[in-house]
Legacy VTK file of the C-alpha trace (Angstrom):
# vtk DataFile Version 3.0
C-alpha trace
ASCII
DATASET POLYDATA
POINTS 85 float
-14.313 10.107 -31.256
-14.924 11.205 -27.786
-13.172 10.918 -24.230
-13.828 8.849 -21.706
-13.565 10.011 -18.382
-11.433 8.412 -15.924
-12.993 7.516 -12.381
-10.437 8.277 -10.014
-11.841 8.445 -6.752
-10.943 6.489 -4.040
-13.326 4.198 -1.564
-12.986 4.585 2.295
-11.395 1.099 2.330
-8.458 2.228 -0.476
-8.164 5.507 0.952
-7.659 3.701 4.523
-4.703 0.986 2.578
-3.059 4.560 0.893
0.259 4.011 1.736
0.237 1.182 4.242
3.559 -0.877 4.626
5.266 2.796 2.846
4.330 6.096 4.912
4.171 6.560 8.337
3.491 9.657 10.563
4.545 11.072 13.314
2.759 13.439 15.588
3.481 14.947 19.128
0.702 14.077 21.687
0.230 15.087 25.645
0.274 11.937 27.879
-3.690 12.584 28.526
-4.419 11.159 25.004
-2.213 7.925 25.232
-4.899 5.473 26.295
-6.751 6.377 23.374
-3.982 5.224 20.513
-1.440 3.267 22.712
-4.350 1.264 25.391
-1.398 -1.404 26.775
0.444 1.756 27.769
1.070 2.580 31.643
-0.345 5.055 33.243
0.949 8.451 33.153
0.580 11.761 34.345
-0.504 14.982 33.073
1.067 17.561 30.931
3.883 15.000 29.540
4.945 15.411 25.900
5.287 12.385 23.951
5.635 11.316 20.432
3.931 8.868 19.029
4.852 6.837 15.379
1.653 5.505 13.501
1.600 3.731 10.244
-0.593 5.276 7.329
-3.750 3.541 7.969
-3.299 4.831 11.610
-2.088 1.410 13.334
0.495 2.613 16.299
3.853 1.437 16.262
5.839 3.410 19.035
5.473 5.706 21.791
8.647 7.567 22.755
9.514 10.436 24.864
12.195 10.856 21.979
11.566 12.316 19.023
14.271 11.284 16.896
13.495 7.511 18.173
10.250 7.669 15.955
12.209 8.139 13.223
15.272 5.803 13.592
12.029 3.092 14.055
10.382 4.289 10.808
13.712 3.809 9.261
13.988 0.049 10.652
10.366 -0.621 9.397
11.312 0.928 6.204
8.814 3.713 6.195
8.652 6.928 4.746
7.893 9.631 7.196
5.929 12.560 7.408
4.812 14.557 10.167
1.549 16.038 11.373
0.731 19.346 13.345
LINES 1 86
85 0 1 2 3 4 5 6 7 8 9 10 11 12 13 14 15 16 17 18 19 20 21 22 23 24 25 26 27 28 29 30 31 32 33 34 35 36 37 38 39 40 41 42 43 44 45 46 47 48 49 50 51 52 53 54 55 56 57 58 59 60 61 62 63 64 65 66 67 68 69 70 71 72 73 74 75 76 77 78 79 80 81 82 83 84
């Protein structure tokens, strides 16, 4: 009687889904990258930290110059939090 093996890799589609609806993260971000994650945003000037709350599969959800607002708005949406560096 032999094993099977298990196939437990993940597609770039699942992988994308991990977590969605569950985890969010937060990260800190200068004002000059806003219009890349956050395009309806105003305009802004230079050298202004922000942070920024995205869900798992990357979709933005806030922009705050608060970090403790990111999480009282993952807590609202129910999302676990974790933060990146």
């Amino acid at each position: 009687m032999g094993l099977k093996a298990i196939d437990t890799s993940l597609s770039k589609n699942d992988l994308a889904h991990l977590g969605a609806g569950e985890v969010g993260y937060i990260r800190k971000m200068r004002s000059e990258e806003v219009s890349r994650c956050f395009p309806e945003a105003p305009e802004m000037g230079p050298g202004i930290d922000l942070w920024a709350l995205f869900g798992a599969d990357g979709t933005p959800i806030l922009l705050t110059d608060n970090r403790s607002s990111t999480f009282f708005k993952a807590a609202e949406d129910d999302l676990r939090t974790v933060t990146l560096h």
